[in-house]
N, C-alpha and C positions, 0 to 999 in steps of 0.2 A: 364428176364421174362420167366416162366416156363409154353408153351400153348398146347394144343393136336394139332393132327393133322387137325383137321375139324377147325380150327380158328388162326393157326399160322399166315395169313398174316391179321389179322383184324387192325392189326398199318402198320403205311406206310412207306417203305420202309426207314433207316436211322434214324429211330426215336427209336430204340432199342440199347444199348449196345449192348447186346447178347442175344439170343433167344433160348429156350433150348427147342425142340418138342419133346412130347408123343405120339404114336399112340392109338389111341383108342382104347377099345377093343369094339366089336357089344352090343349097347344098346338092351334088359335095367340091363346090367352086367355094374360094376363101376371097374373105373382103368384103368387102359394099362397095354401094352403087356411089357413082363417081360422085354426084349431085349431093347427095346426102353427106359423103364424107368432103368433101367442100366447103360443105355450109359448117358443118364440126370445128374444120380447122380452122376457119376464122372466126368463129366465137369462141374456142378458146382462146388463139392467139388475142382476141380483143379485150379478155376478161383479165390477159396478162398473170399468168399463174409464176409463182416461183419456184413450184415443185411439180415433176410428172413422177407417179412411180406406174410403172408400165407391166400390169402382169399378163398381161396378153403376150403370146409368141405370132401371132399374126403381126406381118413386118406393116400394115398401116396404122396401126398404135404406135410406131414408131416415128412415123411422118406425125399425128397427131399432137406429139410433144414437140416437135421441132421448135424450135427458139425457145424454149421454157430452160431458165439458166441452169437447173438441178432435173437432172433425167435419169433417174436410179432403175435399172432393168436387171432382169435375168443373163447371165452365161454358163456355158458349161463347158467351158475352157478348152481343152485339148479333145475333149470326147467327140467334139464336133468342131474343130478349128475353122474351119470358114465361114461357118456360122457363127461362129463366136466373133472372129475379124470382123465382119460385119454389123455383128449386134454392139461390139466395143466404140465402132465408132460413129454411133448415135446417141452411146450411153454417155454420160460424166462421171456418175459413178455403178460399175457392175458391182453386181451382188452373183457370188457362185452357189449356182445347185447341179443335182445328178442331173444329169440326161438322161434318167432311167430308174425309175421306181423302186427295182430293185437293189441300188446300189446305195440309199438312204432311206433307211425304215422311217421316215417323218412325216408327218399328218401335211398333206396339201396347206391349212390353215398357216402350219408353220413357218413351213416356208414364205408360201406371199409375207405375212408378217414380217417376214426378214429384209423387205424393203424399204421399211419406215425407221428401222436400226439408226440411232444417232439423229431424229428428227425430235426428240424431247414430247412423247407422245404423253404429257403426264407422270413420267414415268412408268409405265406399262415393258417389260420388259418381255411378255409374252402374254398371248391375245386370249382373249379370256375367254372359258369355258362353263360361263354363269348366263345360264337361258334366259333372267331377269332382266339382264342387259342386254341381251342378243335381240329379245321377242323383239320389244318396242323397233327394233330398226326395219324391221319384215313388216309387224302388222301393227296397226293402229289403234286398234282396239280387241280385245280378248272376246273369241266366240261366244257366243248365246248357251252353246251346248256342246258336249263331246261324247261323237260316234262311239262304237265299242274299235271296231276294227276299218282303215282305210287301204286299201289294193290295189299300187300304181299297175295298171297293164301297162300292153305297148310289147314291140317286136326284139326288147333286149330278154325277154324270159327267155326265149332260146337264143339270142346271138351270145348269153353265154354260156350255154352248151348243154341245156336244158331240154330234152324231146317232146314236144309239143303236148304227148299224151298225160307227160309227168304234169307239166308247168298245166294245163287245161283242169287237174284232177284238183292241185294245188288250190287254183282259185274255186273253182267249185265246191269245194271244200269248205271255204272261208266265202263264199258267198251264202252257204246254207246257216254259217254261224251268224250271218245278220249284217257281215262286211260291206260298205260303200265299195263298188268296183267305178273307177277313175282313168280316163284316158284321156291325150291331146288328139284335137281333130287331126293333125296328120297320122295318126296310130291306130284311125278308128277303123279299120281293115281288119287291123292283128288282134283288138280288141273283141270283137266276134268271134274269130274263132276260141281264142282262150274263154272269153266268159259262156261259152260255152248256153247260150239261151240263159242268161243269166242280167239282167237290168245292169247296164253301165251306165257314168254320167261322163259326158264328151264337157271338158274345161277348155269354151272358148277363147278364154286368156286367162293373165297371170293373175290378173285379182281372182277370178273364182276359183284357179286352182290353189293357190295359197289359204282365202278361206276352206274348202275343203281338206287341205290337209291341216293345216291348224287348226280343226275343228274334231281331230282325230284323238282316240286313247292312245292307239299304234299305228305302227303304219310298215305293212308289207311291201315291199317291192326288190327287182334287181338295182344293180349299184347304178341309179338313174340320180334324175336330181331331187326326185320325189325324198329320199335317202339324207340328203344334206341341207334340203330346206324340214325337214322332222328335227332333223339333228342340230340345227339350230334353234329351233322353238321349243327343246328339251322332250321332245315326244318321241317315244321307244319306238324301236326300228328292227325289225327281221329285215336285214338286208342280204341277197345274193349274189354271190360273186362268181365269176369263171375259174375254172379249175388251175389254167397255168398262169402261175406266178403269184397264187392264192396270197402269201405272207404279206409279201411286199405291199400287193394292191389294197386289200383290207387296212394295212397300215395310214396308207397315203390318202385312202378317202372313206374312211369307216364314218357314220354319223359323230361330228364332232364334240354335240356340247349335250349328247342325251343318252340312256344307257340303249345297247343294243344285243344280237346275237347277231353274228356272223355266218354264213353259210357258203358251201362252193357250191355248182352244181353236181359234182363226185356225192356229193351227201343228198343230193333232194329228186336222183332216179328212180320211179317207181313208188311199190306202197308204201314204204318207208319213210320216203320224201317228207309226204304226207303228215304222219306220225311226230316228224323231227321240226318241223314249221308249227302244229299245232302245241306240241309241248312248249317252244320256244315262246309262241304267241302267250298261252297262260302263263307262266314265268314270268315274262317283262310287263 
């Protein structure tokens, strides 16, 4: 597995052959550092793989499998022809998806899945949605204890289209019913103002934030990754989405393997908001 630095330990310890990290370079620049992806490329070419499947659209994942004899990637044919010309001929064998969310109601899951097709995966002909098998690859061992309620912050409550006073009332809310409030140290700005004088805990990496959210009954947040790492440890999810193109997006990355409620921000302005999160929260 080929991960950046910001997500290297998102699988749990032992459940990797080998782990080959990028360091990042400062978003919103795409790629890594030259040195780092250097060092990548010649320990895999030294490890000698016979298979890349490439779900990254970043074109240095592409350099990354170079000489690996079976290079299965994404295209999306005519929707984007030069990109596809170009992504064809690094591929040996393309695998077709939309270029756009909207044009195939299909779980993100699914897709990736769709490039191990014809690899004799066990026979597994679609990727399973049994938390039992999913936990162990994330965590190692099963929390001690579980929170009632977990509340990713962070500056997606309004980038997607949420007004600061709703999404503020929202956690506030859920912070008086006993809720863990949860932020990355690059979020810890936005997270003041939402928690509103309310105790957050800042997750200086991926381990404490994985134990905290797998430590959860539920888990609120907008469509972050907070969202689909619950959704693979089978833990319910009040997830919220941006208003345009509401179907599609829910469809493509709703939490995949745990029961959830869906919400847009059309539904969560004002006192209402409020009302339709907490009902959703008892429920699940």
């Amino acid at each position: 597995m080929a991960l950046s630095d910001r997500n290297r330990d998102i699988f749990a310890p032992g459940v990797l052959f080998a782990r080959h990290v990028l360091e990042r370079i400062p978003w919103p620049k795409h790629g890594s550092t030259k040195e780092s992806a250097a060092i990548a490329r010649a320990r895999i070419e030294a490890a000698g793989y016979d298979v890349a499947l490439i779900a990254s659209e970043e074109p240095e994942a592409y350099g990354l499998a170079e000489g690996i004899p079976l290079r299965v990637g994404f295209t999306t044919g005519w929707a984007k022809p030069l990109k596809s010309l170009w992504v064809r001929r690094h591929l040996t064998r393309p695998v077709t998806r939309a270029a756009s969310a909207g044009v195939e109601c299909a779980h993100e899951a699914e897709i990736i899945f769709r490039l191990a097709e014809g690899l004799g995966l066990h026979g597994e002909t679609a990727p399973t949605r049994d938390p039992a098998r999913l936990r162990p690859l994330i965590l190692s061992e099963a929390p001690a204890s579980r929170d009632d309620i977990v509340v990713q912050l962070g500056r997606k409550w309004t980038a997607i289209g949420l007004d600061p006073a709703s999404a503020g009332t929202i956690v506030s809310t859920l912070a008086a019913r006993g809720a863990r409030l949860v932020v990355s140290p690059s979020e810890e700005i936005d997270a003041i103002s939402l928690a509103s004088g309310s105790a957050f805990i800042v997750c200086r990496d991926v381990m404490q934030w994985k134990r905290v959210i797998g430590g959860a009954r539920l888990v609120v947040t907008p469509d972050t990754g907070a969202a689909h790492l619950a959704g693979m440890l089978g833990i319910p999810v009040v997830d919220c989405f941006p208003d345009a193109g509401a179907r599609a997006q829910i469809a493509r990355w709703h939490p995949w393997a745990a029961p959830y409620t869906a919400f847009v921000a059309g539904d969560l302005r004002g006192g209402a908001g409020v009302a339709r999160i907490e009902r959703a929260v008892d429920a699940l």
